[in-house]
C-alpha positions in Angstrom: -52.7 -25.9 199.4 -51.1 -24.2 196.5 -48.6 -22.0 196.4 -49.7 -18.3 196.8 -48.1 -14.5 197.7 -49.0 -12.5 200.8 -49.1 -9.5 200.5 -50.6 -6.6 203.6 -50.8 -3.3 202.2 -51.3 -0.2 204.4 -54.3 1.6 202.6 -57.2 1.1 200.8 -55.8 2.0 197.8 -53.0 -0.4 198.0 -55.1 -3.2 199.0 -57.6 -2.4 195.4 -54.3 -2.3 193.4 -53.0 -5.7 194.7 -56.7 -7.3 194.5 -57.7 -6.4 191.0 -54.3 -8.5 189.8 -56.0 -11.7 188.4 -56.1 -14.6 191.2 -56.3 -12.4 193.8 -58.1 -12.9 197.0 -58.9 -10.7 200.1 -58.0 -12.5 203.6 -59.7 -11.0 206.6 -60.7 -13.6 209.8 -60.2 -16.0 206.9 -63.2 -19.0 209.1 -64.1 -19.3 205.3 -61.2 -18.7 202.5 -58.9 -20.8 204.6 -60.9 -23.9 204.2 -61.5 -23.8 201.1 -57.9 -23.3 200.0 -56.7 -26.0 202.1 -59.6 -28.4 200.6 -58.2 -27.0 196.8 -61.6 -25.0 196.4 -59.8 -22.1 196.1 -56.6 -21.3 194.6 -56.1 -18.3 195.1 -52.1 -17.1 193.9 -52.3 -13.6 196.2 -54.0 -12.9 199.6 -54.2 -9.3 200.7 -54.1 -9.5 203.8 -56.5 -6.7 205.1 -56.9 -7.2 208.9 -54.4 -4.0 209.5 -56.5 -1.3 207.8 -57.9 0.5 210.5 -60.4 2.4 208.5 -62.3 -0.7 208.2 -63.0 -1.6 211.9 -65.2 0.9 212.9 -68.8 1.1 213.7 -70.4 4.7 213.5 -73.9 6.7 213.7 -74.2 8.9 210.9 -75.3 11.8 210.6 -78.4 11.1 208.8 -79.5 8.4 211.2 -77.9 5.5 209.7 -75.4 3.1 211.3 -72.4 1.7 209.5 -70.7 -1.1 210.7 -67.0 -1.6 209.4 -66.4 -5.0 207.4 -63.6 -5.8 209.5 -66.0 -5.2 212.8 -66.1 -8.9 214.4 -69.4 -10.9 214.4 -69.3 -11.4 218.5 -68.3 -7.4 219.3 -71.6 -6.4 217.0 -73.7 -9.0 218.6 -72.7 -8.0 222.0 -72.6 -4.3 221.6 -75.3 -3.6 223.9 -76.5 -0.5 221.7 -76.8 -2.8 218.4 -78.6 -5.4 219.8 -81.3 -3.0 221.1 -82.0 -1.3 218.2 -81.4 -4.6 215.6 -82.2 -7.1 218.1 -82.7 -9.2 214.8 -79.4 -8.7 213.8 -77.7 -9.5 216.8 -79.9 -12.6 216.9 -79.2 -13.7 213.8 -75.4 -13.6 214.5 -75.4 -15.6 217.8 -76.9 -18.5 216.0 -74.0 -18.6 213.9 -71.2 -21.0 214.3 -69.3 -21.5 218.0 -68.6 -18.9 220.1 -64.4 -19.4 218.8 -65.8 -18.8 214.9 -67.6 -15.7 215.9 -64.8 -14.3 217.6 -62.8 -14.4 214.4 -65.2 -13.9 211.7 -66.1 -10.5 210.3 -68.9 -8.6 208.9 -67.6 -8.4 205.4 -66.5 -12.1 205.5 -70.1 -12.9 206.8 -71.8 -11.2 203.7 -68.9 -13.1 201.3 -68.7 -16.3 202.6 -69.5 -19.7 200.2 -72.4 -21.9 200.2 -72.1 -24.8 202.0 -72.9 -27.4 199.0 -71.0 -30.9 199.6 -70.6 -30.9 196.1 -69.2 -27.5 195.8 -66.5 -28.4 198.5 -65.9 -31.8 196.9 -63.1 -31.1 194.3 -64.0 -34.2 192.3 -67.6 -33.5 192.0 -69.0 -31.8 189.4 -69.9 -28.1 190.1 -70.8 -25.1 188.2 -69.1 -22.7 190.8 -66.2 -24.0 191.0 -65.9 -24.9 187.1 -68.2 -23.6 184.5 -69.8 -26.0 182.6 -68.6 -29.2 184.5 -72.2 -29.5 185.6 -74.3 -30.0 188.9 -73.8 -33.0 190.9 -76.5 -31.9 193.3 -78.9 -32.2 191.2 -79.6 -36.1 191.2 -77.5 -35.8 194.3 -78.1 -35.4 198.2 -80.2 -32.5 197.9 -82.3 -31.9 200.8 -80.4 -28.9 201.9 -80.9 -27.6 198.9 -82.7 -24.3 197.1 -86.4 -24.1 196.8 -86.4 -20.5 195.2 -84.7 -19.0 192.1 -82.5 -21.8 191.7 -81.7 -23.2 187.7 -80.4 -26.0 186.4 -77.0 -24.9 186.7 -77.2 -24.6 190.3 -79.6 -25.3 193.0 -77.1 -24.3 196.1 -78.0 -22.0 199.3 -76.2 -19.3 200.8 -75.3 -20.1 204.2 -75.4 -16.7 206.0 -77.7 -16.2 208.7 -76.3 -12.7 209.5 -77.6 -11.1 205.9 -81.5 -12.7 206.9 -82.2 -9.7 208.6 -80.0 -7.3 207.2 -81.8 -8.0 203.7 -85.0 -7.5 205.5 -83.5 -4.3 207.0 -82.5 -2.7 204.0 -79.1 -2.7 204.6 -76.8 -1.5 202.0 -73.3 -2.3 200.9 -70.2 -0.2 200.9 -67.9 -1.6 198.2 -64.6 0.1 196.9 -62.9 -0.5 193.4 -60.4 1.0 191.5 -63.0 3.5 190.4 -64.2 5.1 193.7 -67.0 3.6 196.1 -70.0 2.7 195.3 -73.1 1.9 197.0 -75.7 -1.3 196.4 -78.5 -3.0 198.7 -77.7 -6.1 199.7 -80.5 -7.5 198.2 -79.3 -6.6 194.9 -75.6 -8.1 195.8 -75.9 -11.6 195.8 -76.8 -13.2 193.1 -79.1 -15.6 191.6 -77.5 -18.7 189.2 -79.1 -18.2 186.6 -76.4 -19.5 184.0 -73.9 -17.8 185.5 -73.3 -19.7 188.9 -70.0 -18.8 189.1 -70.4 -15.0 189.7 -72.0 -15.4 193.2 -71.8 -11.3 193.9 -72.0 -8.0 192.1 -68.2 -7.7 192.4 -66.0 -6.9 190.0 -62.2 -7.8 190.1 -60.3 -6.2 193.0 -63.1 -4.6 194.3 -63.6 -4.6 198.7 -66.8 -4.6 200.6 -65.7 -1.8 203.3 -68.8 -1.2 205.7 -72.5 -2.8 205.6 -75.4 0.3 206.2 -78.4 -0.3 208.5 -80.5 2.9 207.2 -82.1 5.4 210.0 -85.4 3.4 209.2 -84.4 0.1 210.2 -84.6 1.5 214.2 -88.7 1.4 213.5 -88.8 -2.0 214.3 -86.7 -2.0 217.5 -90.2 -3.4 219.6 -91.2 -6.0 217.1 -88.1 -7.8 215.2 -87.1 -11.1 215.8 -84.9 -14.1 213.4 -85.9 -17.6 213.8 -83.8 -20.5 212.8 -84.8 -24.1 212.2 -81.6 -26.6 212.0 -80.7 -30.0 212.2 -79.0 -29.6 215.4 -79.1 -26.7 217.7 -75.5 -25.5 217.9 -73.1 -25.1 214.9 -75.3 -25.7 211.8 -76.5 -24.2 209.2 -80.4 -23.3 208.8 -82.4 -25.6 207.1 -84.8 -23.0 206.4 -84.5 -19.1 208.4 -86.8 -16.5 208.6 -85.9 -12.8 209.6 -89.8 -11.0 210.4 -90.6 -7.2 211.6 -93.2 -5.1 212.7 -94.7 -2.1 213.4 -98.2 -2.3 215.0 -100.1 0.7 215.8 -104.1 1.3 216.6 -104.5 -2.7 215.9 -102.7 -2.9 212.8 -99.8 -3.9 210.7 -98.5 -0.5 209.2 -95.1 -1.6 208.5 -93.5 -5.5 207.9 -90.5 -7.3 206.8 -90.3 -10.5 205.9 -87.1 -12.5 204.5 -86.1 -15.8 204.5 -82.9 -17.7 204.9 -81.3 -21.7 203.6 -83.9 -21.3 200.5 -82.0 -19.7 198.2 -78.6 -18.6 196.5 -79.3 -15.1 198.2 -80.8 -14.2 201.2 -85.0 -14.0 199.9 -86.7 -11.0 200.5 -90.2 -12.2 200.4 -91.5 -8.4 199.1 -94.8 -9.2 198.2 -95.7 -10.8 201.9 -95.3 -7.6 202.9 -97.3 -5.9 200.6 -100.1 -8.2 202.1 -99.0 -7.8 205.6 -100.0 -3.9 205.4 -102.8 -2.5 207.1 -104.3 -6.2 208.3 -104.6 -7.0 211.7 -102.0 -9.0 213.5 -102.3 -12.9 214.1 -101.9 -16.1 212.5 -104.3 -15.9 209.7 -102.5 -12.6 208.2 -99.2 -14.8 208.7 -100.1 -17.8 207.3 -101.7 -15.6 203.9 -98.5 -14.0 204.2 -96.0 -16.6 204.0 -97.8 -18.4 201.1 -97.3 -15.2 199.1 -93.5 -15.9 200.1 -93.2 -19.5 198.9 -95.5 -19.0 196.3 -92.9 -19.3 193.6 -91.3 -22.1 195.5 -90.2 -25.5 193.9 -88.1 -28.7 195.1 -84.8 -28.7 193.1 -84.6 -32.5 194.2 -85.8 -34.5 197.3 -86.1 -31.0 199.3 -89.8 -30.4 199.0 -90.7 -30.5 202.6 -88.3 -27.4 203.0 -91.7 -25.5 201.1 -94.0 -25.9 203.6 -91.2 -25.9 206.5 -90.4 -22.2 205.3 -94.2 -21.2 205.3 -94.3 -22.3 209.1 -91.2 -21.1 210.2 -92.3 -17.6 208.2 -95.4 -17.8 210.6 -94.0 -18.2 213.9 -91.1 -15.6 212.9 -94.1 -13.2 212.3 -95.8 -13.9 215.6 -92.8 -13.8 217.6 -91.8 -10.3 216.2 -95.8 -9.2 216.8 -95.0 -10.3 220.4 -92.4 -8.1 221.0 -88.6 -7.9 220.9 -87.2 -9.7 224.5 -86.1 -7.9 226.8 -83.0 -10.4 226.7 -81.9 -11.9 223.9 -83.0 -15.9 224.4 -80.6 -18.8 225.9 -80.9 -20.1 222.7 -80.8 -17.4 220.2 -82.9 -18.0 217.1 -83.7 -21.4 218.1 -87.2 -23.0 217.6 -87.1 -24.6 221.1 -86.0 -20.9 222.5 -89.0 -19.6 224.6 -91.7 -17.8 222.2 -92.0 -15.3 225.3 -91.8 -11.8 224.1 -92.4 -8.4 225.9 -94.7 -6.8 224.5 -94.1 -2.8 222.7 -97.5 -1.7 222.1 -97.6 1.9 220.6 
């Protein structure tokens, strides 16, 4: 690990200042940054500390309906706040299959949204890799690449985001607070990650020094309260990464679909917002056949980036069962298992 300064300022507006210096970084739980710095991944030459900023560990209704959740809030107090997992039971889903019980404890909300991908060659300092080193090239490639992306990946990269925790929240319409040396401004988390392209090394909309402060769930998102759920197909049950993820919603009324939300996780550089299996979704009438129309529309676009083209149709399925598990209904509890494919596909039913 390389030398750095620590610095903890005592206000927003101290912690932008010391950020925007060039090799700054922000250090909140630090389950991410810390690893990569002590693997040489990242150098950063100034933390800023930000864990004392009270400001940024709050979760509040607004007045408009909408919930914001501070990006300092921990993953396991949001998953366990009895009032958040009822109304985005996804959500809270989503974040109890993250990681061990000790990681969630530590990690926040805004680290969640910012952590790394998970590449091996991204975290192996002498492999090639476009994020790390612009123009060095992608070892992945012709690499071990099962893991790999399916969707809007380029030759430059073809690595996933890990996140499990911004499935739903993508499918949600959850927005992102983010502060700069020019005020706050506001963008949709689908919009903040993202794609390669030939720019791999800009993995977010962020500019230097700027914060994420809050994540948004808008007053909408409490529609699908009955009919949400996040599935998650992995290698091993406990403590790994999704092969492929799905986040589906629903709102069923007089036999039909008349709202749905569909995105999919461990497919892409960004959480994947599979927009136009929605747009089919509306006004058919629940069951497997809508689903399964439904989720080819979502892979449709959908290529192997190397020997990962099983992952296509496992999406597609996974897709499916996420939709009839949210048609089911929301648990009353939140399974044993959460998010896991050998969870039961019990669900209690909300009809309207």
């Amino acid at each position: 690990m390389n030398r750095f300064d620590y610095v903890r300022p005592t206000s927003l507006a101290e912690a932008v200042a010391a950020a925007a210096m060039p090799g700054a970084a922000y250090l909140a739980g630090g389950t991410n940054l810390l690893d990569l710095m002590k693997g040489g991944v990242a150098r950063p030459e100034r933390l800023v500390d930000i864990t004392r900023l009270p400001e940024l560990n709050r979760v509040e209704r607004l007045d408009d309906g909408s919930l914001r959740v501070g990006a300092l809030v921990r993953n396991a107090d949001l998953a366990h706040d009895q009032a958040f997992a009822a109304t985005y039971p996804a959500v809270a889903e989503a974040l109890l299959s993250g990681a061990s019980a000790q990681l969630r404890n530590a990690a926040t909300v805004g680290g969640n949204i910012m952590q790394r991908t998970r590449c091996s060659y991204f975290y192996d300092t002498a492999s090639a890799c476009n994020r790390r080193e612009l123009g060095s090239g992608c070892d992945a490639l012709a690499g071990e690449n099962r893991h790999h992306a399916v969707l809007g990946w380029s030759p430059a990269c073809i690595a996933t985001h890990p996140s499990d925790f911004c499935v739903p929240l993508v499918a949600l319409d959850a927005v992102v607070e983010i502060e700069g040396s020019k005020g706050r401004r506001h963008v949709t988390l689908e919009e903040f990650h993202r794609l390669p392209g030939e720019a791999p090394q800009r993995e977010t909309v962020l500019e230097p020094g700027e914060l994420v402060v809050a994540v948004r769930l808008p007053a909408e998102a409490s529609a699908f309260a009955s009919h949400a759920r996040y599935l998650k197909l992995r290698e091993r049950t406990s403590y790994a990464f999704a092969v492929v993820s799905a986040a589906a919603a629903l709102v069923v009324e007089g036999g039909r679909i008349r709202q749905a939300r569909l995105a999919l996780g461990g497919v892409a550089a960004k959480p994947w917002r599979a927009r136009a299996a929605e747009a089919a979704l509306l006004g058919a009438e629940p069951g497997e056949a809508a689903y399964a129309g439904a989720a080819a529309l979502a892979l449709a676009e959908a290529k192997p980036s190397g020997d990962n083209g099983f992952k296509i149709e496992l999406a597609r399925r996974v897709a499916v069962r996420a939709l009839s598990l949210a048609e089911a209904g929301t648990p009353a509890r939140l399974p044993a298992l959460p998010a896991s494919v050998f969870a039961s596909t019990t669900g209690a039913r909300h009809d309207a």
